[in-house]
Structures are given as C-alpha cells and as structure tokens.
N, C-alpha and C positions, 0 to 999 in steps of 0.2 A: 931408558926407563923400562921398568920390566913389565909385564903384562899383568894388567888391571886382572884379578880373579874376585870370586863372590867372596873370601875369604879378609880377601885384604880391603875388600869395599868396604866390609860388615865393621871390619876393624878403625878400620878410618870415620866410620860414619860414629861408633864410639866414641873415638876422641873428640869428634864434634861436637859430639852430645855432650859431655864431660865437659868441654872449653864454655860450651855455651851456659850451661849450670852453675859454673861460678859466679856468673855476672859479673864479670871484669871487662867482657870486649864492648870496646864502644861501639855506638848502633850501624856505626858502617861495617865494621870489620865483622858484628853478630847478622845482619846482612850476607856479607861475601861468605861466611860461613854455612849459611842455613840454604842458599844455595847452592854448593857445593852436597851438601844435606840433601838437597831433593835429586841433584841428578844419582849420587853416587843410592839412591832409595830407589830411582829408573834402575839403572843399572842392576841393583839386587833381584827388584821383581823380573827382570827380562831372563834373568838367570833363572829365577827360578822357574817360571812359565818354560824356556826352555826345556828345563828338567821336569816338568811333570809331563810335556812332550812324550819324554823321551822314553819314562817310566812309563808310557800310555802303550808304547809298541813294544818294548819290552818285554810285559806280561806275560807269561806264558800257561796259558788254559788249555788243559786235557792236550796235553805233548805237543798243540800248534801254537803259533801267537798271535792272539788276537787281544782286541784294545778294548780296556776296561776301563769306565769311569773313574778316576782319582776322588776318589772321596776323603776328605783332611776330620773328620766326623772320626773316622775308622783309625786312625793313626795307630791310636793307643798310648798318647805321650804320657 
C-alpha cells in the first residue's frame, strides 16, 4: 500500500463526503464511513500542524532565521 500523503487523505475524505451526501449507505456502513471521515480529518490536521512548524523555522528575517507567528488572517487567499 503506498504512503498515506495529505493529498490523497483530502481526496479520500471527498469521496466520503460525496458517498455520504447521497444518502444511499445504510446507518452502518454511513457509520464505518464517517469514521474513517474523522481519522483521515486527524490525519490532515497533524499534517498540517506539521507544516505550519515547519514554515515557523523557515522564515527567513533580515538574512538570519528566526520564527514568526503563522498568522492564517494574513494569507491573502
């Protein structure tokens, strides 16, 4: 099996959403889903936390690196 990435979590957790939105699964199997739902949602956020890490040391201020708050305000999206 190849290696779980944030990519293919985000995509999976899609299809989840999508199967569940139909309302075709019976309440067991929208169960076995929706849990599957909350880990592979662990999974994302651990990612991401990683990565605002990582983007914390990073930073590069006045030609040294030092760590700047992540503020998600600032994005700009």
């Amino acid at each position: 099996m190849a290696k779980k990435t944030f990519e293919s979590a985000l995509k999976r957790l899609e299809q989840i959403t999508s199967e569940m939105e139909q309302g075709e699964l019976s309440l067991d199997k929208s169960l076995k889903k929706f849990d599957e739902g909350v880990g592979l949602i662990t999974f994302c956020n651990d990612q991401l936390e990683n990565a605002k890490a990582r983007v914390k040391l990073l930073i590069n201020k006045n030609d040294s690196l030092s760590e700047v708050e992540f503020d998600e305000d600032e994005r700009g999206d």
